[in-house]
C-alpha positions in Angstrom: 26.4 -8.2 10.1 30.0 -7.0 10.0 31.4 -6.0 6.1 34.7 -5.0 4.8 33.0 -3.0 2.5 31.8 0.8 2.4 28.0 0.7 1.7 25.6 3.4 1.0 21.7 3.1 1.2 20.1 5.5 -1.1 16.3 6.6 -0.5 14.9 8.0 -3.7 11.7 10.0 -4.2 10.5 12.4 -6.4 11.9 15.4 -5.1 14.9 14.1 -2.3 17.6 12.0 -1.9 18.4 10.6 1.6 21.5 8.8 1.8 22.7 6.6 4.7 26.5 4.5 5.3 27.0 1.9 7.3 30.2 2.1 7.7 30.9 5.4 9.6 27.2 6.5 9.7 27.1 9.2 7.0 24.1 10.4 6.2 22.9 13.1 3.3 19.5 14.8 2.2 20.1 16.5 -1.5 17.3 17.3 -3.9 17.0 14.3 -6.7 18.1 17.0 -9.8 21.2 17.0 -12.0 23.3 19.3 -8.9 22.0 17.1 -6.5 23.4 13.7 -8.1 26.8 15.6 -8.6 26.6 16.7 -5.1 26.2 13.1 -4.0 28.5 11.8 -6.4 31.5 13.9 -4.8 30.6 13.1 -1.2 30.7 9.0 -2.0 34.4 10.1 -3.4 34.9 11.5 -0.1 34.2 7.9 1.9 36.4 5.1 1.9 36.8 4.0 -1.3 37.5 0.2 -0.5 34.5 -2.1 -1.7 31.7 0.9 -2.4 28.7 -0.3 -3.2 25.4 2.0 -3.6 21.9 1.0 -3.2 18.5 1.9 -3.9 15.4 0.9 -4.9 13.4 0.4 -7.9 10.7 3.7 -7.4 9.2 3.3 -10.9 11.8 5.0 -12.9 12.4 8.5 -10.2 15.9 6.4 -9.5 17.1 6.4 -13.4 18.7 9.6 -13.5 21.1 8.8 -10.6 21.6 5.6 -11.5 23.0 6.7 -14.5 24.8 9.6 -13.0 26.6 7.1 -10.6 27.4 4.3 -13.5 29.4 7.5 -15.4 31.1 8.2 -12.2 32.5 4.5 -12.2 30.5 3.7 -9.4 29.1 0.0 -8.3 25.6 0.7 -8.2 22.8 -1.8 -7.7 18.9 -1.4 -7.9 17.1 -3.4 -5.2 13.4 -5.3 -5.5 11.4 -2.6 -3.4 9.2 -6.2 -2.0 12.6 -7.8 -0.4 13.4 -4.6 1.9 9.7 -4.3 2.3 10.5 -8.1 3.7 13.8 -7.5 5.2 12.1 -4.7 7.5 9.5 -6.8 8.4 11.9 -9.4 9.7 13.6 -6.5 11.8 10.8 -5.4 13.0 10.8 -2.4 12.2 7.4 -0.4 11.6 8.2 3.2 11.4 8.8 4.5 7.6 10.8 7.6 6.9 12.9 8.4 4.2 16.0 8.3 6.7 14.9 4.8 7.8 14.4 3.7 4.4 18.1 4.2 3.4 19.6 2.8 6.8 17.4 -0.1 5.9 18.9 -0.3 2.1 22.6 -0.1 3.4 21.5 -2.8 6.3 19.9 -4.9 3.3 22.8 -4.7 1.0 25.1 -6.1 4.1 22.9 -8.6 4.3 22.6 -9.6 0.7 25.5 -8.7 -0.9 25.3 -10.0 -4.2 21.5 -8.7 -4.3 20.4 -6.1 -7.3 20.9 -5.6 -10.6 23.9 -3.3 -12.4 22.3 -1.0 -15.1 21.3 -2.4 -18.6 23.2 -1.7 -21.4 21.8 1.1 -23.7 20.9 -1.1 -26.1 18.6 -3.2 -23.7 17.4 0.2 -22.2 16.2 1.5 -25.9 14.5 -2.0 -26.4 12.4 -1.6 -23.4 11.6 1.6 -24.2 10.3 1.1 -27.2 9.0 -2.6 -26.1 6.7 -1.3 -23.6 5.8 1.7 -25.9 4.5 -0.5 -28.8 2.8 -2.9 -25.7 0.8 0.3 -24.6 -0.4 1.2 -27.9 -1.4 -2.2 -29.1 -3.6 -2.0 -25.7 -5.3 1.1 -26.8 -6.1 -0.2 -30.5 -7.8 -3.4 -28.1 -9.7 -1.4 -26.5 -10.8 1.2 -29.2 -11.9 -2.1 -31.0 -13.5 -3.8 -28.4 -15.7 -0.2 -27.6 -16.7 0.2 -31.1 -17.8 -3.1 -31.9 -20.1 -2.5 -28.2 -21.4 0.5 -30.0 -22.4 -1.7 -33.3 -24.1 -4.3 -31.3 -26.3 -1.2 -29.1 -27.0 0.6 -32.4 -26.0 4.0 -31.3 -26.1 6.4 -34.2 -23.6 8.5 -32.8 -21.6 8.2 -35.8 -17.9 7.7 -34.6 -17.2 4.9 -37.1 -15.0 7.4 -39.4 -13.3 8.5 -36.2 -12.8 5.0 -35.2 -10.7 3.9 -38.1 -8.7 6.6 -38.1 -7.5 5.8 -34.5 -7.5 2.3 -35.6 -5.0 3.4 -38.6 -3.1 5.8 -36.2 -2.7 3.3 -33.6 -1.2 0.3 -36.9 1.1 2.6 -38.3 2.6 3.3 -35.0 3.2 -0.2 -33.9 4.2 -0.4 -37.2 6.8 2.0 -36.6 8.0 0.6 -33.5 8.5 -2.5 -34.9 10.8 -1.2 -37.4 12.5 0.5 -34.9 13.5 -2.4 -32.9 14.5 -4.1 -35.5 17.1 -1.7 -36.4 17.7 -1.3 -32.6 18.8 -4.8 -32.5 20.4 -5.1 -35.9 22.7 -2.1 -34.9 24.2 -4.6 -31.7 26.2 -7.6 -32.9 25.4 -8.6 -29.1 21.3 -8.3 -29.2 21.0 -9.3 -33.1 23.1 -12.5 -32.0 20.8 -13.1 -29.0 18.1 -12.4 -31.2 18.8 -15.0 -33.6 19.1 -17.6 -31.0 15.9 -16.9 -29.4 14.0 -16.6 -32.5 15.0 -20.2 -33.1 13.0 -21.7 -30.4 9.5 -22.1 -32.2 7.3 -20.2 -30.2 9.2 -17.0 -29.7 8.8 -14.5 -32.2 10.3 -11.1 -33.2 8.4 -9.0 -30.4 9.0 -11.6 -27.7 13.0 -11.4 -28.5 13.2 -8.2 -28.2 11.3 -7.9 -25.0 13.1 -10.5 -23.6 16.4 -8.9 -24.7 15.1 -5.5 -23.0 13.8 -6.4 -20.1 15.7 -9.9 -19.2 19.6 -8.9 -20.0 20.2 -11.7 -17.1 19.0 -14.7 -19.2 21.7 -16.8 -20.2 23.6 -16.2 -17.0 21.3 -17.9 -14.7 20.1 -21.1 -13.6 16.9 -22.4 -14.5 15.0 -22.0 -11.7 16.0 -18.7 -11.6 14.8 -17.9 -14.9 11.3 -19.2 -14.1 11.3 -17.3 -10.9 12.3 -13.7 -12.5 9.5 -13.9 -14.9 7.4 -15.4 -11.9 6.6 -18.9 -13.1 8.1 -20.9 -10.8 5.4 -23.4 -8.5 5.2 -21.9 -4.9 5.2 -24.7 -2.7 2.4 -24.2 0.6 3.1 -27.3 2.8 3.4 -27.4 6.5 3.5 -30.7 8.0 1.3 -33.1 6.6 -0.8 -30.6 4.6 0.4 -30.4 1.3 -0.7 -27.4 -0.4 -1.7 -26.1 -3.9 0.8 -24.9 -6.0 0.7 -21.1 -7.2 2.9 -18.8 -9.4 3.6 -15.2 -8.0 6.3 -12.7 -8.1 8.6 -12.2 -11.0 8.6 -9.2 -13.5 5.2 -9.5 -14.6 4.8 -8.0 -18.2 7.6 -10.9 -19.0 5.1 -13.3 -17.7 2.1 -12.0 -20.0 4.0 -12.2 -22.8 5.3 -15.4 -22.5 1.9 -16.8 -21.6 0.8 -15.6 -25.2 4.1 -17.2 -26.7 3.0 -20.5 -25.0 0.2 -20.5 -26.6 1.8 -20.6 -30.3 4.5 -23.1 -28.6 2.0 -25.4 -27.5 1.2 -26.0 -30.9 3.9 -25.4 -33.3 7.3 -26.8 -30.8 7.9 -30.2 -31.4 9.1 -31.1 -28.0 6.5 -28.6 -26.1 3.3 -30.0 -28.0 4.4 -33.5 -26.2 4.7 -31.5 -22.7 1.0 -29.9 -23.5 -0.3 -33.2 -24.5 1.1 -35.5 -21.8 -0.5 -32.3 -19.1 -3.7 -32.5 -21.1 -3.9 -36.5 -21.0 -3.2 -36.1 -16.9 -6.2 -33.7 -16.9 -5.0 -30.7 -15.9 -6.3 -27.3 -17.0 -5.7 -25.4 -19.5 -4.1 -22.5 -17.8 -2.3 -24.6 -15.4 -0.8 -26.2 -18.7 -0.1 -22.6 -20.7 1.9 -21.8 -17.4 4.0 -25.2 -17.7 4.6 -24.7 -21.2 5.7 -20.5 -20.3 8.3 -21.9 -18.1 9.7 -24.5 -20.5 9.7 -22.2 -22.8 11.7 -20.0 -20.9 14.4 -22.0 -19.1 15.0 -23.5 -22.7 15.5 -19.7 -23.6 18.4 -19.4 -21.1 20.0 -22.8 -22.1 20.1 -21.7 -26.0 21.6 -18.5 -24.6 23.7 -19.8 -22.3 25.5 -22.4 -24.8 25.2 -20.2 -27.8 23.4 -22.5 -29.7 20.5 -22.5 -32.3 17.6 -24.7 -30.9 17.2 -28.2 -31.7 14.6 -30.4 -31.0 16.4 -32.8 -29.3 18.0 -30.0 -26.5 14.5 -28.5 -25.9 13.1 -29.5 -22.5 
């Protein structure tokens, strides 16, 4: 596929960055430290400057650094779903895996899909993630420490950790506790987030913890459509028909720590929203099952998130879903 623009495929691992451009067939190996994001920084001001566009993937955080170094630069840069060049390779055919094949393959992507990836958060929804996924962590430790001691109670091991116990268990509350606080100042301190806060905490169902991750780690609601709302946070029905066989439906995909919180927010709006009690009710009259109905109510929940948002209004009962 022919582009008038000048794009670069970045491969980034731990320790190297192998760049690739499709336009002239420039291709780079610099270490992934401070000099080598400079280094690769002046090079891409040394291609042609009309329409460039960098890509890389998402490697679990190893791409942050230069994705920040090339955002200072000025520089249109664009994280990529590692599973859809995973797919687009496959659909190529090609089998071998290097790091220089893996930035061709970016650049080749990125020609493909053009308006594929996301631009960098702002630092205020970087700082909410952080601290989001942070408090998520330790509330999953202070589970577990509870679920291991009350094991121990019911064996009757005299191994006498309960004074150990609740001061982990203390530890672990005044942390959270901290964290909390913290976002909430976090968000305060943006007229942008507090505002989007507000809207979203007036949809019963969502609280405090699931604004702010939703804030964080969904800066795109409120600028898309529905469906693909419930398809980021991987609710959306996946059809499997062929022919006359008509499949069962199945969620999949999406960023899944958005989905597990919003399953536990479903469960608080399938009770206390107006207009999403009726949705549970009219699924449990139909027989379905419970989950099946928790994952209905999820995406309601969160397509009426990105309506609010997107017209800037409080919630209402009669413009939920």
């Amino acid at each position: 596929m022919v582009s008038d623009r000048t794009i670069v495929g970045i491969d980034v691992s731990r320790d190297w960055l192998d760049g690739y451009c499709l336009t002239n067939g420039w291709r780079v190996r610099l270490p992934n430290t401070a000099a080598g994001h400079d280094e690769v920084i002046a090079q891409l001001d040394a291609l042609p400057a009309a329409g460039l566009v960098v890509g890389f993937e998402a490697t679990g955080g190893q791409e942050w650094a230069l994705w920040a170094a090339l955002e200072a630069a000025g520089l249109d840069a664009r994280q990529l779903p590692p599973a859809q060049i995973k797919a687009f390779a496959a659909s190529r055919g090609t089998r071998a895996k290097t790091d220089r094949i893996d930035a061709e393959l970016i650049a080749r992507f990125m020609a493909f899909r053009p308006e594929a990836g996301r631009r960098m958060p702002s630092k205020t929804s970087r700082i909410l993630s952080a601290l989001t996924s942070k408090r998520a962590q330790i509330v999953e430790m202070r589970k577990r420490l509870l679920a291991q001691a009350k094991a121990r109670a019911k064996q009757a091991v005299p191994a006498g950790l309960e004074e150990m116990d609740d001061e982990l268990r203390t530890l672990f509350s005044a942390q959270i506790q901290t964290l909390e606080r913290r976002i909430a100042e976090v968000i305060a301190g943006d007229v942008a987030a507090a505002r989007k806060a507000a809207l979203l905490r007036s949809i019963p169902g969502i609280g405090p913890v699931t604004a702010a991750l939703l804030i964080g780690d969904m800066p795109e609601l409120g600028r898309m459509t529905s469906a693909q709302a419930a398809a980021m946070t991987g609710l959306a029905p996946i059809p499997h028909d062929s022919g006359a066989l008509r499949g069962k439906r199945a969620i999949a995909g999406g960023r899944r720590h958005l989905r597990h919180v919003l399953f536990q927010a479903a469960l608080v709006a399938a009770h206390h929203n107006p207009s999403l009690k009726t949705v549970a009710g009219r699924l449990q009259s139909h027989g379905k099952p419970h989950k099946a109905i928790i994952i209905a109510v999820a995406r309601h929940l969160i397509t009426t998130a990105n309506a609010i948002l997107k017209a800037g209004s409080p919630w209402k009962p009669q413009r939920s879903v």
